[in-house]
C-alpha positions in Angstrom: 96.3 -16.7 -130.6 96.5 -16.9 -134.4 93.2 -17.7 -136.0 93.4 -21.5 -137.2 92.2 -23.4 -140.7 92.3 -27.2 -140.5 92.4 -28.9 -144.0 92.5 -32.5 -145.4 90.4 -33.8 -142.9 87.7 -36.3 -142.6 85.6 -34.6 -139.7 82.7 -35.8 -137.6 81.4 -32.4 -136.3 78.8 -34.9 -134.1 76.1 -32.4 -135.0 72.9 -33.6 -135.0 71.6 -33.8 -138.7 70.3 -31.0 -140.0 71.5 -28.8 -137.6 73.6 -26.8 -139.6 73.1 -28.4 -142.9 76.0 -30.6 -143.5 76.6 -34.2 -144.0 76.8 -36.5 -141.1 80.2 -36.8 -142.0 82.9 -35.4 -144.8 86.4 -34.7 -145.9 86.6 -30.6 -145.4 88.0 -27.7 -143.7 87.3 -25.8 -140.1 88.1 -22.5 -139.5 89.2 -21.0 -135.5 88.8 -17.7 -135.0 91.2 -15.8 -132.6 88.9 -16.3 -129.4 89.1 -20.3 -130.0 85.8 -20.8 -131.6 84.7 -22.3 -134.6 84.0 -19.5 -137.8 83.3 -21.6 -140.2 83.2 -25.2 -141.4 82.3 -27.6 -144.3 83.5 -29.9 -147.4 85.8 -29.7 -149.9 88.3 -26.9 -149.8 87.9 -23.4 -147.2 86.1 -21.0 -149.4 88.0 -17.7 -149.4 86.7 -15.7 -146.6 87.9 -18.7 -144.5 91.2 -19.6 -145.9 94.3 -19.1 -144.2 95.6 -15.7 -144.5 99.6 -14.4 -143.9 98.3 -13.4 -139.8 97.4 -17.4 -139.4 97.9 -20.8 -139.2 97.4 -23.9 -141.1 96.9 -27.5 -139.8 97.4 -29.9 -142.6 95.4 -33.0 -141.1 96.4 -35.1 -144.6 93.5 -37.1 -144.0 93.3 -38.2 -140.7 89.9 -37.9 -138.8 89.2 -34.2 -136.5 86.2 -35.0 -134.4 85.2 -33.4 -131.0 87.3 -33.7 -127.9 85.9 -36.1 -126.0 83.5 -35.2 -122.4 83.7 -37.1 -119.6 80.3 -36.0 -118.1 81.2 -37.6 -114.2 85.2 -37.7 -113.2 87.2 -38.0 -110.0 90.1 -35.9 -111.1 91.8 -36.2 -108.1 92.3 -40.1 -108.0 95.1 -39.8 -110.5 97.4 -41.5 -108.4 95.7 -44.3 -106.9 95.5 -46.3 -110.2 95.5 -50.1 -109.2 94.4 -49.8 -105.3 92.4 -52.3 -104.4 92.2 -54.5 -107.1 90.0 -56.7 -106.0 87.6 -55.4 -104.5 83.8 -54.2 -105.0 83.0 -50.6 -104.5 82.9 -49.6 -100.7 86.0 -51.7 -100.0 88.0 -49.8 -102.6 86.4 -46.5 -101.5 87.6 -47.4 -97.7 91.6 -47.7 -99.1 91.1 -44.6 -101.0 89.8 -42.4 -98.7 92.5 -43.4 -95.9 94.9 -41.8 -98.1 93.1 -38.3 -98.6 92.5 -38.2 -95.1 96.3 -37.5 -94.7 96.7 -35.5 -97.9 96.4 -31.4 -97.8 96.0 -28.9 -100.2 99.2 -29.5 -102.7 98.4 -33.2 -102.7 95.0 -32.9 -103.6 96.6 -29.8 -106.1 99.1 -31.9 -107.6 96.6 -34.8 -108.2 94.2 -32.7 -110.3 96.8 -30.9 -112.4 98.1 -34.6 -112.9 94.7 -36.2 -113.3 93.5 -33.4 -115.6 96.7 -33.7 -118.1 96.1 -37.0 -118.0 92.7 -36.6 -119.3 93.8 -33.9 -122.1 96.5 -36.5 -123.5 93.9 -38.9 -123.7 91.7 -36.7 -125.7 89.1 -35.6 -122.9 88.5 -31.6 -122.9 85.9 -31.0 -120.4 85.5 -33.2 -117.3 82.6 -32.6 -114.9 84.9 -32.8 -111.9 83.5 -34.1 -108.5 86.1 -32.8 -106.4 87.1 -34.4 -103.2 84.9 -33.5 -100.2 87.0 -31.2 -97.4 85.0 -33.6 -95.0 87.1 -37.2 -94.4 84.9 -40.0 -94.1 85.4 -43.3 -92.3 83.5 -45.9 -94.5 82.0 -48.9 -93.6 83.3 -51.3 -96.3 80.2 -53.3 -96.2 77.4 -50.4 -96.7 79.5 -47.3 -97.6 77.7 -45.6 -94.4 80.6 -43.2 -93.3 81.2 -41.0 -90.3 82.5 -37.8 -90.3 86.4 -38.2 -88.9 88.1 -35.1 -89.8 87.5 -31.3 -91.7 90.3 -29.8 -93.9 90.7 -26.7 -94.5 89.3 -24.6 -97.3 92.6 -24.9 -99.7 91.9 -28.5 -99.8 88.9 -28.1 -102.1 89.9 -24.7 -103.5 93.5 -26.1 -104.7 91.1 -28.6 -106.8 89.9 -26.2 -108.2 93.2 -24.2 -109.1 94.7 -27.5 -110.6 92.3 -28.3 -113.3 92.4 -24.3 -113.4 96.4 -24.3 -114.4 96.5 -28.0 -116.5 93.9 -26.2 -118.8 90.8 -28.6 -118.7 87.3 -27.3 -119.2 85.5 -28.3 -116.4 82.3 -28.0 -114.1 83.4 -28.5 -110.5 80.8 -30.2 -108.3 80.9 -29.6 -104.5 79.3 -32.1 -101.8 76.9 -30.2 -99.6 78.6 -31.7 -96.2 75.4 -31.2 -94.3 76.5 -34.0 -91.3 79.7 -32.2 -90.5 78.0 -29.0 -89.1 74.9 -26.8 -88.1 72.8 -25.3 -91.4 73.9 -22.4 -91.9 77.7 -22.8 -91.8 76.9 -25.6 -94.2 75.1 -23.4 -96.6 77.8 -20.5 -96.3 80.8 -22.7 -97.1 79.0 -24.2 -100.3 78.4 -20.8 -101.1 82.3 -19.5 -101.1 83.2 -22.8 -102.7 80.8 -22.0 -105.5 82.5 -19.0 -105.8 85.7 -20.0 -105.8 85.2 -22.2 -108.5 84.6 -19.6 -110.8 86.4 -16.7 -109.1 89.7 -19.3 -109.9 89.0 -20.8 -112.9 89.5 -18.5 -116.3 85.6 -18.2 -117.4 86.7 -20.0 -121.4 87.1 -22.8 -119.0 85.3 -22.9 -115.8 81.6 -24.7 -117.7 79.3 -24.0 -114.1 79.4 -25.7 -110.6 77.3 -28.2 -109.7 76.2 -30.1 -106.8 78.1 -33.2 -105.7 74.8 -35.6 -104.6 75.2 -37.4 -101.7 71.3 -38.6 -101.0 72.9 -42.5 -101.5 75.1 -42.5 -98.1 72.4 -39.7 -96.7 70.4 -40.9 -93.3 67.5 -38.9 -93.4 66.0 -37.2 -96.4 66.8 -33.9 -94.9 69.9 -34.2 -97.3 67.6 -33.9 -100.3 65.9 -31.0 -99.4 69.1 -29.0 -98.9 70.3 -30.0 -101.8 66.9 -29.2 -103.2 67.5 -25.8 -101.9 71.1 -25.0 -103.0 70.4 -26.2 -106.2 67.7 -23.0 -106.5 69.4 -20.8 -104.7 72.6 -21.1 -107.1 70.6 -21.8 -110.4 72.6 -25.2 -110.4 72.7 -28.7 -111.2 72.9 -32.1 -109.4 74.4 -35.2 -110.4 73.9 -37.7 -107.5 75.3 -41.3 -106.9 72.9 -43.5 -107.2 71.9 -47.1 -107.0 75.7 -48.0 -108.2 75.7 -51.4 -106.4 74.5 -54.1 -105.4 74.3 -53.7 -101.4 71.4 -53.1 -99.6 69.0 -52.3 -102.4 65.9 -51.8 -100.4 67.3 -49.2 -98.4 69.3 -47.7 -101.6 65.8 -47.3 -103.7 63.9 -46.1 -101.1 66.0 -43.6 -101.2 64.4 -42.6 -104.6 61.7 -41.2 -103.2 63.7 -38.7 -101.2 64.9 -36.9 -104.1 61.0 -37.5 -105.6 59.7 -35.4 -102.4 62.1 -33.1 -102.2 61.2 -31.5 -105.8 64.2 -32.6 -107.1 63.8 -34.9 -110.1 63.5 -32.9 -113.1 66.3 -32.1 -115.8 68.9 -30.5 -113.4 69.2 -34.1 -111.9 71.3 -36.3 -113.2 71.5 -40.1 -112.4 75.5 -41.2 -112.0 75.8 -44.5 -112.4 72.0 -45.8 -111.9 72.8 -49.5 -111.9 69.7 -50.7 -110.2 67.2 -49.0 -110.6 63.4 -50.4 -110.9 61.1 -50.0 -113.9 59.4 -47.5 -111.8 62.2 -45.5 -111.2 63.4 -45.8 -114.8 59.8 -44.4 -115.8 59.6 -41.7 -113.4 63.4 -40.4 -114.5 62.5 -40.3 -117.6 59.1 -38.2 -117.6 60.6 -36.0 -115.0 63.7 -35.0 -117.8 66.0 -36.6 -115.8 69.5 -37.6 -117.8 71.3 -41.1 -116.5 75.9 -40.7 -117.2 77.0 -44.2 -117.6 80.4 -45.5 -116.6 80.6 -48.8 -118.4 84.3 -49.3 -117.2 84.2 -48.5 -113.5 81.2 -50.6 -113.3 82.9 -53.5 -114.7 86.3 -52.9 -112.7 84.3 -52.6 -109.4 81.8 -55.6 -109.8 79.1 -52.8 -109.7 76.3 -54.4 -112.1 75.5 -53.4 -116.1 73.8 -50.4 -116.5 71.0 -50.3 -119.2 71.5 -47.6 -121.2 69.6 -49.4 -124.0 66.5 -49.8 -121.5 66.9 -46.4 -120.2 67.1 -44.8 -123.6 63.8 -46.4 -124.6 62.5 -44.9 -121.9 63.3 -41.2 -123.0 66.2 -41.1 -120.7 69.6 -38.7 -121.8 72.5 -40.5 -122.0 76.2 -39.5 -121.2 79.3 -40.7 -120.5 81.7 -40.6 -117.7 85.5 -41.8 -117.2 84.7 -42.0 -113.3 87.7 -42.3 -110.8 91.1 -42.7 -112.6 91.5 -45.2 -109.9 88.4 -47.3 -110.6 89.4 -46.7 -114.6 93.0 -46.9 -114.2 93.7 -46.0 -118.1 91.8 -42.5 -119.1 91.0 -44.1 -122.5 87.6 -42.7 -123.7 87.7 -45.2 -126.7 88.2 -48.1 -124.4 84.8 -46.8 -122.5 82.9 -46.6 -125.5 84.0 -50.1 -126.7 83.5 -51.6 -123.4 80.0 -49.8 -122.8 78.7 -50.7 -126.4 80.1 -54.8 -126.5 78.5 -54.8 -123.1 75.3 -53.6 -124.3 75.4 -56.4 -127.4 75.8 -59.1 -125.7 73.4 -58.2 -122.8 70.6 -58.3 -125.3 72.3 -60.6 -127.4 71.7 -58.0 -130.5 74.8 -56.1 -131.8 72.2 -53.4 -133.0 71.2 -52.3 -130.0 73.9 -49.6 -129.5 75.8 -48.5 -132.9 79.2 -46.9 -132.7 77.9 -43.3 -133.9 75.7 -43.4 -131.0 78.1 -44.2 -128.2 80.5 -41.8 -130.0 77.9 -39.1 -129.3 77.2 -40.1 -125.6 80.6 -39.5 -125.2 80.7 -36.1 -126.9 77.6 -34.1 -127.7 75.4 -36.2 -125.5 77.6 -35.7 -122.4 77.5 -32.4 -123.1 74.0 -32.1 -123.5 73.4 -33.7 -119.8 75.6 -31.4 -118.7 74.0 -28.3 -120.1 76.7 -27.0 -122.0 76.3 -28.2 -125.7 76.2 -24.8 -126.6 79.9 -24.3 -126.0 81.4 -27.7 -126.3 80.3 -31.5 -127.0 80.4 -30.7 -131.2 82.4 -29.3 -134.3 80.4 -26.5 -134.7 79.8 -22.7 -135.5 80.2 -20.3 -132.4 81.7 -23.6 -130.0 85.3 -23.9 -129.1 87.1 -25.5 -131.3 88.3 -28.5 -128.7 89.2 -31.4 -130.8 91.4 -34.6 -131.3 93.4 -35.8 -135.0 93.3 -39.1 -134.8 95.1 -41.0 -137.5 93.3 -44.5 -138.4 96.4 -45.2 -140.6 99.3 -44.7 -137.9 99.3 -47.6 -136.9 97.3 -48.7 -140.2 93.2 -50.2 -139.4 92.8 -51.0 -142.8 90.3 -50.0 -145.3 87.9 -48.0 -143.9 84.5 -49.3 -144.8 82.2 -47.2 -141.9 83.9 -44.0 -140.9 82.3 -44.3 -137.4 82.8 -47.8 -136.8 87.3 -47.5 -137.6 87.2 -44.4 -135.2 85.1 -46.0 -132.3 86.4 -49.9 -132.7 89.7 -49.8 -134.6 91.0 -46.6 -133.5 92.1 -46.1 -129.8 94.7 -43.6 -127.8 97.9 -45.2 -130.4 95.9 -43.0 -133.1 95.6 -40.1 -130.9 97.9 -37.6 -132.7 97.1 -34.2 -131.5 94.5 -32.7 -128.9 93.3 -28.9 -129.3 91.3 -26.7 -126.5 90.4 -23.7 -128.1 92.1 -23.8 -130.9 95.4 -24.6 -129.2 97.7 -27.3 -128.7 97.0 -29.2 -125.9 98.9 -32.3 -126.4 101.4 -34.3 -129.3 101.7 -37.9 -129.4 100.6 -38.4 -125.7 102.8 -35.8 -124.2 100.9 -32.5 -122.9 102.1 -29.1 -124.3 101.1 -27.8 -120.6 104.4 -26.2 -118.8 103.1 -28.4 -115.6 103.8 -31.8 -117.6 107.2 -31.7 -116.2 106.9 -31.6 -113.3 103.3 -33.4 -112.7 104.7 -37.0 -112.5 107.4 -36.6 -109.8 105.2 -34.0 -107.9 102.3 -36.6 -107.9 104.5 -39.2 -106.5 106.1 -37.1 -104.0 102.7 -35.6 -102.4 100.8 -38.6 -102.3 103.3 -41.3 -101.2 103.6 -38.9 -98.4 100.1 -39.3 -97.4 100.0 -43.2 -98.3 102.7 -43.7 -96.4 101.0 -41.6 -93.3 98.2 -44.1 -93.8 100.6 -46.9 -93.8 100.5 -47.5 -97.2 103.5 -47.9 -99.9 103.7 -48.4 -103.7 105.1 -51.5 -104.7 107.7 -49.9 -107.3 109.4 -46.1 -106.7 108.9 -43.6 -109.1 112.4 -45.3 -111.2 110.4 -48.6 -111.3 112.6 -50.5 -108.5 110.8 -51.9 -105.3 111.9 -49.9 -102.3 115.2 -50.6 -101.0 115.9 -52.4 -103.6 118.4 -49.9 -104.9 122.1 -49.9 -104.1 
């Protein structure tokens, strides 16, 4: 690619202050090499060395505001097309809908549904995605526990395809893979995590693929075996963990007792992180945060599933790491990172009934650098800064207009939103204009996604209300 220089823009490079020696905040200039990282950036006007030159290009940002591309440190990419199930209902019941339809999917359904669930995310402004692909073990869930049983075993396509679609729809990602140790003996267990954790880098480019990681499943686990093989995976690949925990309400005893399972097993430390962590005691709270542990919050799935509030506010006293996920595009429904942020820092507010609690600079970072951070690579993404790819949004706080802009931070977190979004970069490339992806798989994600997983809805016995052309079934002439 041509080397880039972006000009005219107010930029929050999210850098922590000091860091590199400029102003929280400024009107100024970056410069993208020809790899896709960032050379150089800073006020006023590129100096020469950095200024566009007759072998590159120029992106006139005429004042609108360049600031990281947004991580979503815990995602379901795959749920792109189950936006709206199960409206109604609390975690496990939605889960039970959601999984009868992947239990009739294969490989190109669960393809499609990534490539479609990650453009989705890179028109919204998201550039790296810790991905918790689906499982290649179907699950029969109770709706009341979320205990499942093992009812089926695809086969390997079905997770590597996952891999291949956020691969081609050019997200950054770190794939996380469920250890399925109740669907066989030990060592077959251990050998297919192995090729999958292959796979995902052998088929994602390496500017992309950010590290595996495992998929924790200690929550619906039955003994505390599960812990210890994760324990030991998690050495054996020099890999991280981001386990499920304590999302609801149901059966809190037995859920927090479960706690202790990951405290035996050696686990707790900075490779874990907490997903969700709803309900946790001061104990626990305590214990995560000596051990280094990091807590992802997703503020809008909890709220769309009846899950509980997460503290973030608590847990940061504590000395937790915060980050911020997206979670299921089915439990989200919109892939709108500024929604998230306003939803997780109003909730925050009026749960302590302080609006200082949690300032829009702060959430902005969870969302960017501090996602990153939890996810162990802030040193290639999460911030607009020397040596990073250059993955980044223009968002224009006057089209449509916001007003006078009297806190830089608080027009782009609570007056800007996805109608601001202009333009999405990865690496220094175009990712996506006006909501539309630059990806030559945009055209043909939508009508793929319908065809591949009303096939397996419809195996299940389930049916959209509206066809892909908006009219109910048969209601056509």
């Amino acid at each position: 690619m041509l080397p880039l220089t972006v000009v005219n823009a107010v930029l929050l490079p999210m850098a922590d202050a000091g860091s590199d020696g400029q102003p929280d905040w400024f009107v100024g200039w970056m410069r993208v090499d020809a790899s896709g990282r960032i050379s150089g950036i800073g006020p006023g006007n590129p100096p020469p060395e950095h200024s566009a030159g007759p072998a590159s290009a120029v992106l006139d940002a005429g004042g609108a505001i360049v600031a990281p591309g947004f991580v979503s440190a815990h995602s379901h990419l795959f749920t792109s097309g189950l936006r709206g199930i199960a409206p109604d209902s609390t975690l496990y019941p939605w889960l039970r809908a959601m999984s009868e339809v992947f239990r009739h999917a294969d490989a190109e359904a669960m393809y499609w549904s990534t490539v479609h669930g990650s453009l989705d995310f890179l028109a919204c402004g998201i550039t790296t995605a810790y991905n918790f692909t689906q499982s290649r073990v179907s699950r029969a869930f109770d709706p009341a526990t979320g205990k499942g049983t093992v009812d089926g075993v695809h086969p390997p396509e079905y997770l590597t395809r996952q891999f291949d679609g956020a691969a081609d729809a050019g997200l950054r990602v770190v794939n996380a893979i469920r250890l399925d140790d109740d669907a066989g003996p030990e060592r077959e267990v251990f050998a297919e995590f192995a090729d999958m954790v292959a796979a995902s880098a052998g088929r994602t480019p390496p500017d992309q693929h950010l590290g595996a990681s495992v998929f924790g499943s200690v929550q619906w686990a039955a003994t505390p075996r599960t812990a210890e093989l994760e324990a030991r995976v998690m050495r054996e690949h020099g890999i991280g963990n981001q386990a499920h925990f304590l999302e609801t309400a149901e059966e809190l005893d037995v859920q927090r007792e479960k706690f202790a399972w990951y405290a035996d097993a050696g686990v707790l430390g900075p490779a874990l992180l907490l997903g969700h962590f709803v309900h946790p005691t001061d104990e626990m709270v305590a214990a995560a945060a000596e051990a280094g542990c990091a807590m992802v919050w997703q503020a809008t799935s909890n709220g769309r599933l009846g899950s509980g509030i997460a503290d973030v506010v608590r847990y940061s006293r504590a000395g937790m790491r915060i980050g911020m996920g997206l979670d299921d595009q089915s439990c989200t429904d919109q892939s709108d990172p500024f929604g998230n942020m306003r939803i997780g820092m109003y909730t925050m507010r009026a749960l302590h009934t302080d609006a200082s609690v949690l300032l829009p600079r702060e959430v902005l970072r969870m969302h960017t650098l501090g996602s990153a951070e939890v996810l162990g690579v802030a040193d290639r993404v999460g911030s607009l800064e020397v040596g990073k790819f250059a993955d980044f949004v223009v968002v224009d706080h006057r089209a449509p207009g916001t007003g006078p802009v009297w806190d830089v931070y608080a027009t782009y977190v609570m007056a800007c939103g996805l109608r601001n979004l202009k333009q999405v970069y990865v690496g220094g490339r175009l990712a996506s204009a006006d909501g539309r992806c630059t990806s030559p798989l945009a055209a043909d994600a939508d009508g793929a996604l319908y065809e591949w997983i009303g096939r397996a809805a419809g195996q299940a016995g389930m049916h959209p209300a509206l066809d892909s052309g908006g009219q109910a079934p048969g209601a056509r002439p």
